[in-house]
Residue, then its C-alpha position, 0 to 999 in steps of 0.5 A: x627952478x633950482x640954482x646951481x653954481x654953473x662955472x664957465x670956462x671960456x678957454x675949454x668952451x664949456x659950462x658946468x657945475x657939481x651936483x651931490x658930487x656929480x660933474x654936470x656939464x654943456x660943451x659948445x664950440x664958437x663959429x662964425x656965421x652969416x650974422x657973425x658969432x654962433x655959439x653951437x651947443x654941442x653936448x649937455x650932460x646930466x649924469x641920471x643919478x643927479x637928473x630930473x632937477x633941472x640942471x640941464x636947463x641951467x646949463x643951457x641958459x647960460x650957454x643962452x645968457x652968455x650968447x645974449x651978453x656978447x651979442x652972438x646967435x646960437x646953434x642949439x645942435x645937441x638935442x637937449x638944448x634944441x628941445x629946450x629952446x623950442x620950450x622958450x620962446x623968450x630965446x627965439x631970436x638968437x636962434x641962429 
């Protein structure tokens, strides 16, 4: 898999990077759950110029590696993510 320089803002809940000029990005918002903090993937978006090289996939692990640094489940609610958390079952047990 390609490295991408995925920027995080936390105040917009949101990760993205540029791709060949493409803005890539994943949108989520924080809730609380039954077992406290749910981060919940709500959209992730490739432009098709730029898509097929993994930068959805990058987007989504560090909405996954942030939701594992701060000790919070996640709600992969957008049906990219959904799709790729079922494909990792290193991530199962933050499914919230």
């Amino acid at each position: 898999m390609t490295d991408f320089p995925i920027q995080h803002d936390a105040a917009a809940q949101r990760f993205t990077t540029t791709v060949d000029g493409a803005q890539c990005e994943l949108n989520y918002h924080l809730r609380e759950g039954r077992d406290g903090t749910v981060l919940s993937i709500d959209h992730t978006g490739v432009p098709q110029a730029v898509g097929g090289r993994g930068i959805a996939s990058a987007l989504v692990t560090a909405a996954f590696a942030l939701a594992r640094q701060r000790q919070w489940k996640v709600d992969p609610a957008c049906s990219y993510a959904a799709t790729w958390a079922q494909r990792h079952a290193d991530v199962a047990d933050l499914l919230a």
